[in-house]
C-alpha positions in Angstrom: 29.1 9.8 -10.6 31.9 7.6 -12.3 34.0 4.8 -10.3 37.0 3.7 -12.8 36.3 0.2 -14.1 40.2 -0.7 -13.8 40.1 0.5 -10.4 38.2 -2.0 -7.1 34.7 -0.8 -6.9 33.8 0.5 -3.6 29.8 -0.3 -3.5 29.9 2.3 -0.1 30.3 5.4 -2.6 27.1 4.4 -4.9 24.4 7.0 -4.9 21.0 6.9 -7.3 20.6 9.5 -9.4 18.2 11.4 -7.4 17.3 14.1 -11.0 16.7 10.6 -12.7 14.3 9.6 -10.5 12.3 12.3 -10.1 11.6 12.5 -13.7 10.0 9.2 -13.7 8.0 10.1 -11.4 6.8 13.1 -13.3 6.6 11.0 -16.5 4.1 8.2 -14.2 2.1 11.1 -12.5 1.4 12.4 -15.9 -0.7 8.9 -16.9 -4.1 9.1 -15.5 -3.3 12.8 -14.1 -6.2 15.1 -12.4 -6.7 18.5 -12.9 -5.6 19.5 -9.3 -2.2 17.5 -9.8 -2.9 13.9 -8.4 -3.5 10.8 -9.8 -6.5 8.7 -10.8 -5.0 5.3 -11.9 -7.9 2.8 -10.5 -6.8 -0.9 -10.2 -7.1 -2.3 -13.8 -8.4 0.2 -15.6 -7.0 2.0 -18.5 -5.3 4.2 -17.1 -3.6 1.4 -14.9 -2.9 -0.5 -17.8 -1.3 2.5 -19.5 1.2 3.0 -16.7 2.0 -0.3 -15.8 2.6 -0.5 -19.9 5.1 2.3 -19.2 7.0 1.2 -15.9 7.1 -2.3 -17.7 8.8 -0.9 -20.7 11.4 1.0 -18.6 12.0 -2.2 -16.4 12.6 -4.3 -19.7 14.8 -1.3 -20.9 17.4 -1.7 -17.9 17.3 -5.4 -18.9 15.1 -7.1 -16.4 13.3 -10.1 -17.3 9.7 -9.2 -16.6 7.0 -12.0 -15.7 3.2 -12.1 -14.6 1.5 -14.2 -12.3 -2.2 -14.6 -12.9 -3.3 -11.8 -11.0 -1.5 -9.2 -12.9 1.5 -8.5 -10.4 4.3 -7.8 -12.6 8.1 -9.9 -11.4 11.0 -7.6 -13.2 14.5 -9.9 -12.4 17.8 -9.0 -12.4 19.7 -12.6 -12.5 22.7 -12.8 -9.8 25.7 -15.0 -9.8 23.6 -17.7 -7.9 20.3 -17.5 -9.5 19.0 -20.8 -7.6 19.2 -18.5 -4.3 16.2 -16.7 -3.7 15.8 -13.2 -4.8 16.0 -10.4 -3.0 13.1 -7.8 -3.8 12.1 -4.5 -4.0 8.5 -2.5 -4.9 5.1 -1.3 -4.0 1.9 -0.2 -6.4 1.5 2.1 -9.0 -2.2 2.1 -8.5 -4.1 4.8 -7.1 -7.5 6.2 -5.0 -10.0 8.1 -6.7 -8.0 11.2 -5.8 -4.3 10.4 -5.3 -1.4 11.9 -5.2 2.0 11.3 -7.4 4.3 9.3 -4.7 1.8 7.1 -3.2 3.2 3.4 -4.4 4.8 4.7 -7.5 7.6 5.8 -5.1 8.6 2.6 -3.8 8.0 1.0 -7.7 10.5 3.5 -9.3 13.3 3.8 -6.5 13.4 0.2 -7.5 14.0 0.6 -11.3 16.4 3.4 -9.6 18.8 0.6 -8.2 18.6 -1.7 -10.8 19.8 1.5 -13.1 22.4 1.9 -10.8 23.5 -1.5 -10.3 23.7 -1.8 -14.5 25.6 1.8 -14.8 28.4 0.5 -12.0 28.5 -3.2 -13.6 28.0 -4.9 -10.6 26.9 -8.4 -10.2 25.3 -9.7 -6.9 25.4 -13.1 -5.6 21.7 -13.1 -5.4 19.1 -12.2 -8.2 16.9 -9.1 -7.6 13.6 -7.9 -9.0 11.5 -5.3 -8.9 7.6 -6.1 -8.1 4.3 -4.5 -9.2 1.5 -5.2 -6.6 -1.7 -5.1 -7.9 -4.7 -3.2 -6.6 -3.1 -2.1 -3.3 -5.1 0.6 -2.4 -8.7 -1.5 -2.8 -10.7 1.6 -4.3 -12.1 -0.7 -6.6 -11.8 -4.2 -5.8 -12.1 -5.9 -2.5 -9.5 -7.0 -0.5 -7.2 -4.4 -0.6 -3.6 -5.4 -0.7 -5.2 -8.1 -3.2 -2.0 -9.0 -5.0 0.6 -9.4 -2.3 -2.4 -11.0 0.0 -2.8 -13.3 -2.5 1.0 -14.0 -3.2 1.4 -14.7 0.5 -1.5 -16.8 0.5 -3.7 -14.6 3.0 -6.5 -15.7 0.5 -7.2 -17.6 -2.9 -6.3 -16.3 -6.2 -9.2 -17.6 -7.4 -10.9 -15.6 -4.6 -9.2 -12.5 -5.6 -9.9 -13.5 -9.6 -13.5 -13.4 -8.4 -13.7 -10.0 -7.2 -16.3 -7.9 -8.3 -16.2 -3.7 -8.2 -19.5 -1.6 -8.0 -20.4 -2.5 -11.6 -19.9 -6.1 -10.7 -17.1 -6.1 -13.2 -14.4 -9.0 -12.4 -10.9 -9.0 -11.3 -10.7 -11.6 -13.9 -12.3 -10.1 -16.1 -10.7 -6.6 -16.3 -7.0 -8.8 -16.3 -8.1 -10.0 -19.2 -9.3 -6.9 -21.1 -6.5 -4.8 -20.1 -3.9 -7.8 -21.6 -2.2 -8.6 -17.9 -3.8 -11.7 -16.8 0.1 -13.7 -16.8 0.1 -17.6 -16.4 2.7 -17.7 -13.7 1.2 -19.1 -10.3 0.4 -16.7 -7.9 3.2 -16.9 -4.8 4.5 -20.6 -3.7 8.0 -19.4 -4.6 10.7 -18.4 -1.6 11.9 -14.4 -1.7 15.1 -14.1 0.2 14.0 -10.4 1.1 11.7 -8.4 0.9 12.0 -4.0 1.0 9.6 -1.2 0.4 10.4 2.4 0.4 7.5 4.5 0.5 6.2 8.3 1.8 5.2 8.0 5.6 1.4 9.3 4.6 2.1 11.2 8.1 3.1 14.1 10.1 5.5 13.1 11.8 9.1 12.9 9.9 8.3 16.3 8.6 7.2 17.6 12.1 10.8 16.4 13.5 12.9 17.5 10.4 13.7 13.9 9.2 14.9 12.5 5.8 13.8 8.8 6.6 11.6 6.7 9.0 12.8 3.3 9.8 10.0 0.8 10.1 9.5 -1.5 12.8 5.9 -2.8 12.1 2.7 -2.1 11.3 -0.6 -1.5 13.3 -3.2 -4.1 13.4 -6.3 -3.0 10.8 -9.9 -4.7 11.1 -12.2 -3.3 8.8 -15.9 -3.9 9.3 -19.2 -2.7 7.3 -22.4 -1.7 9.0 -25.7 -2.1 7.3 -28.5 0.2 9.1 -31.8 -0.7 7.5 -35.2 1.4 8.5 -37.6 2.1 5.5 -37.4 4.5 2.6 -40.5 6.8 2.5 -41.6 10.3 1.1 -39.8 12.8 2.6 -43.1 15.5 2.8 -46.1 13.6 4.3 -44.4 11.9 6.6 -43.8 12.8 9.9 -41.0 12.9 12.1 -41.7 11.0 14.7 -43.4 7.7 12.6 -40.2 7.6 10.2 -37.5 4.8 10.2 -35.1 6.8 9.0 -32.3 4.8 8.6 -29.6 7.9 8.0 -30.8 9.7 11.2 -29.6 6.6 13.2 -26.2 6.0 11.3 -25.2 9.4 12.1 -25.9 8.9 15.8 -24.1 5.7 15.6 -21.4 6.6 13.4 -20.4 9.7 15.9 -20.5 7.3 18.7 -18.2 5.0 16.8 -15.7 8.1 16.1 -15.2 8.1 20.1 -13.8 4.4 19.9 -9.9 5.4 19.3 -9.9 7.8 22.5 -8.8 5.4 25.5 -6.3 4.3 23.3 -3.9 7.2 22.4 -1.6 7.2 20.6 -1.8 4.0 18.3 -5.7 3.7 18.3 -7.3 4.9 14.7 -10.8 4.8 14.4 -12.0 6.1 10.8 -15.8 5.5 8.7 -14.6 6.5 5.3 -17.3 5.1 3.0 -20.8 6.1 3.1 -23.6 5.2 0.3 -27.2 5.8 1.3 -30.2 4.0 -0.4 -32.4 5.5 -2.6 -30.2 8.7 -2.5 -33.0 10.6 -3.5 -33.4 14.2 -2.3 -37.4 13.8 -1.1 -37.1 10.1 0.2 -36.2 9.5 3.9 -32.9 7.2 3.3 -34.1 3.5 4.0 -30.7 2.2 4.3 -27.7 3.2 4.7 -24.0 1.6 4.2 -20.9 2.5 5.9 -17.5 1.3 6.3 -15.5 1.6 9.9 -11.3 1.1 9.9 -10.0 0.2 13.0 -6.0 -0.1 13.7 -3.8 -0.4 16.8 0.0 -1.7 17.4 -1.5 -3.9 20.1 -3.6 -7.3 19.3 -4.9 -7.3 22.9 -6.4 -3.5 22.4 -7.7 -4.0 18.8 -9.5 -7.0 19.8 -10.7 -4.7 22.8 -11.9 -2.1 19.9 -13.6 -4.7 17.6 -15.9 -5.9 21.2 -16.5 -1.8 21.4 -18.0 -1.6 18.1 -19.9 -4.5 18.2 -21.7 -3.6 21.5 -22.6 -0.3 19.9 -23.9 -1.8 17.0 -26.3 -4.6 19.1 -27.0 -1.6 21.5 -28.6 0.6 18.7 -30.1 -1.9 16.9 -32.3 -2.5 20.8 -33.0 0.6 21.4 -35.9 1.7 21.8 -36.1 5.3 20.4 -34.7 3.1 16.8 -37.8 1.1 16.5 -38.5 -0.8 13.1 -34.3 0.3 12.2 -32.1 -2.7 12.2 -28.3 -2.8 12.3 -26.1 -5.3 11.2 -22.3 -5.7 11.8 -20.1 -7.4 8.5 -16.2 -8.3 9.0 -14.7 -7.5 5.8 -10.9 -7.8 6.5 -8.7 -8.3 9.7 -4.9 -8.0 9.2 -3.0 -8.1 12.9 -0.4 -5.9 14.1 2.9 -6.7 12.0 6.3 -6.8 13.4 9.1 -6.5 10.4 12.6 -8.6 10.6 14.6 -7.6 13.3 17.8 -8.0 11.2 16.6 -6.5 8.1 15.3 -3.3 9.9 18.9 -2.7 11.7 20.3 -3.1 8.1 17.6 0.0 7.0 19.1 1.8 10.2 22.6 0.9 9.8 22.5 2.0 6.0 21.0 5.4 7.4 24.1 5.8 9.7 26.6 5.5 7.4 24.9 7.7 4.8 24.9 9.9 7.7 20.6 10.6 6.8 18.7 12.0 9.7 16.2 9.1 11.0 14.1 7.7 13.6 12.4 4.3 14.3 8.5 4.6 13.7 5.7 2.6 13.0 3.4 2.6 10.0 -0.4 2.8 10.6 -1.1 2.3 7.0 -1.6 -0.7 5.3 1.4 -2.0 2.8 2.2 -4.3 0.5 4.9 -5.1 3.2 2.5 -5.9 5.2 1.2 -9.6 4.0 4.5 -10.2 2.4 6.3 -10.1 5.8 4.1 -13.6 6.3 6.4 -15.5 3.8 10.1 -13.1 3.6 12.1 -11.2 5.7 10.2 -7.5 5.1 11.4 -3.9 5.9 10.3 -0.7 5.0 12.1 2.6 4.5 9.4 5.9 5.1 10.2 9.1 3.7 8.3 12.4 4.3 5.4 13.9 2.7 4.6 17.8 2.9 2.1 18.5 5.2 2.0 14.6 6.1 -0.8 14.6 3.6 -1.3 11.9 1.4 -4.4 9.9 -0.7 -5.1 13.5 -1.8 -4.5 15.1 -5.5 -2.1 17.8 -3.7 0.5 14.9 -1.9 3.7 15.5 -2.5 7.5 15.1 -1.3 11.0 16.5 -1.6 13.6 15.5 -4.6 15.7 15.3 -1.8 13.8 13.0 0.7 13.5 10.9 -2.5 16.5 10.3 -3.1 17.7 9.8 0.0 15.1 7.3 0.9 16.3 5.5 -2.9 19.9 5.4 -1.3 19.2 3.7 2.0 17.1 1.2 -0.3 19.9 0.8 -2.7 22.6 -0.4 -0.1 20.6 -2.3 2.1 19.7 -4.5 -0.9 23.2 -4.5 -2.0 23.7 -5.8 1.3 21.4 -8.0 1.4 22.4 -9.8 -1.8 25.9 -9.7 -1.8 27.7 -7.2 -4.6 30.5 -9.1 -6.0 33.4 -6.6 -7.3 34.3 -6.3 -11.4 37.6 -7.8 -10.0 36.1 -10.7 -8.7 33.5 -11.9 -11.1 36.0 -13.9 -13.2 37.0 -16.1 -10.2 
């Protein structure tokens, strides 16, 4: 598309380039890619390092002005007219899970660098500045918290508590920074954003199901994320028998499937999920002597997640009494809490207007995943635009999404940050 420079721009007939930004997609997905078509791209590894090397250098290449705080997350600004009004800002992750999929974060990253290609094609200044943001280690495969770098720019926790992260290796948050060359020296948050948006694939059914191009988001469900430690006593697996073991596994599984039942009474926002297992020694012919496991909690409702946490924890202090566990001890560890989020009234009618007048098929929904979004809605005005995924599947090598949801998803973004940040016309920037 070309709008004649000596002619008034009308912002309402911008589109992205919807070809254009599938291909960086393709060109992302191919750094760190897995043999069934995902994405491994851990949080400061190499393979992170190599793609944020490559979104960086397309970023500086549309003339953004990139900077780095000092827990890697990447600032790419486009100055405005006013640059002492705060920015208005746009972006996600580019980092992945074990097993990810192409869109996941990178979506939301490069429909950014999408508008700012836009906005540089059309010549068009806005009153306010605009960047483009790189989170880092969003999905918490690696390091705990997840959502570290936004958490930490909205001051949820420390940087220095997030600098001192350790993965499995005990490898540092601080330390990997450092090796991989993106430990910036700009402080981490303490600076005003005038907005904040975040397109990104709904990781659900549901847009799909109802033959939707976009999801507006209202909020986000509350998430409490707990570990249990069940301890009993590794022995050998042969001479000892069944009814003198502690075997630590046989009571997680009992527990775990009675902690499965927790989201039922609570239909349809209750999410009850135990993801992460690791069993000690892991040996094929010793009785497991303790086992680890993770338990993921979420509701739209503070009143019922709090209800849910009191669930759990009687279950826990109720198998760790009885009787037919003797010498097996459970212990119940809160890891992370985040409460249910509601995003800016205003902010979200300027998603759903957008989607009217683009005439885009939509619908109001929730998101019961954790975003970026998320902890940034603590400090900015925060919206989200969803998108569908085929199948509603998503942190899975075979996620994937339509060119055309894409784009459309990129063009609700695109004018509600115009909006938001006030395009001035070619005509008008001399006066």
């Amino acid at each position: 598309m070309t709008i004649a420079i000596n002619q008034p721009l009308t912002t309402d007939a911008l589109r992205v380039d919807g070809s254009r930004l599938w291909a960086s997609l393709m060109d992302l997905a191919r750094v760190g890619a897995t043999p069934k078509g995902g994405n491994c791209r851990l949080a400061l590894t190499d393979e992170d390092r190599q793609g944020r090397d490559l979104v960086a250098g397309w970023l500086r290449d549309t003339g953004l002005d990139i900077r780095v705080d000092r827990l890697g997350n990447i600032f790419a600004r486009r100055p405005g007219r006013n640059n002492d009004l705060p920015p208005v800002v746009t972006g996600s992750h580019i980092d992945t899970q074990p097993t990810g999929g192409r869109f996941d974060g990178n979506y939301g990253v490069l429909a950014g660098l999408e508008v700012m290609r836009v906005l540089n094609e059309q010549s068009i200044t806005t009153e306010a500045p605009m960047e483009v943001v790189i989170w880092t280690n969003e999905e918490g495969s690696r390091f705990v918290p997840v959502m570290m770098g936004s958490g930490a720019f909205a001051g949820m926790f420390t940087p220095e508590a997030a600098l001192a992260a350790r993965d499995h290796d005990g490898i540092s948050v601080a330390d990997e920074l450092t090796r991989i060359g993106y430990a910036g020296d700009m402080p981490v948050g303490g600076r005003t954003l005038g907005a904040y948006f975040e397109a990104h694939i709904e990781q659900g059914p549901v847009l799909e199901k109802e033959q939707l191009q976009v999801g507006v988001v209202t909020g986000s469900l509350g998430l409490s994320w707990f570990d249990v430690v069940v301890t009993g006593q590794e022995a050998h697996a042969g001479p000892t028998p069944m009814e003198y073991r502690r075997d630590a596994l046989q009571t997680a599984c009992a527990l775990v499937s009675d902690i499965l039942t927790l989201a039922e009474p609570h239909a349809p926002h209750g999410r009850v999920t135990c993801g992460e297992f690791r069993v000690f020694p892991n040996s094929r012919n010793v009785i497991p002597g303790r086992v680890n496991f993770s338990v993921d909690l979420r509701h739209l409702e503070p009143a019922v997640l709090t209800a849910m946490e009191q669930r759990l924890r009687e279950l826990c202090e109720l198998c760790d009494t009885q009787g037919n566990n003797a010498g097996i001890e459970v212990e119940l560890l809160e890891v992370q809490r985040i409460p249910p989020t509601p995003f800016a009234p205003k902010l979200v009618e300027r998603v759903r207007a957008c989607a009217e007048a683009l005439a885009i098929p939509h619908r109001d929904m929730v998101t019961g995943a954790g975003h970026d979004a998320v902890y940034i809605s603590r400090v900015a005005p925060t919206a989200m635009i969803f998108v569908p995924c085929v199948d509603g599947i998503s942190h899975n090598e075979c996620e994937d999404a339509k060119p055309e949801d894409l784009e459309a998803g990129a063009n609700i973004l695109l004018h509600a940050m115009l909006q938001t940040a006030e395009p001035i016309h070619p005509t008008d920037q001399a006066q």
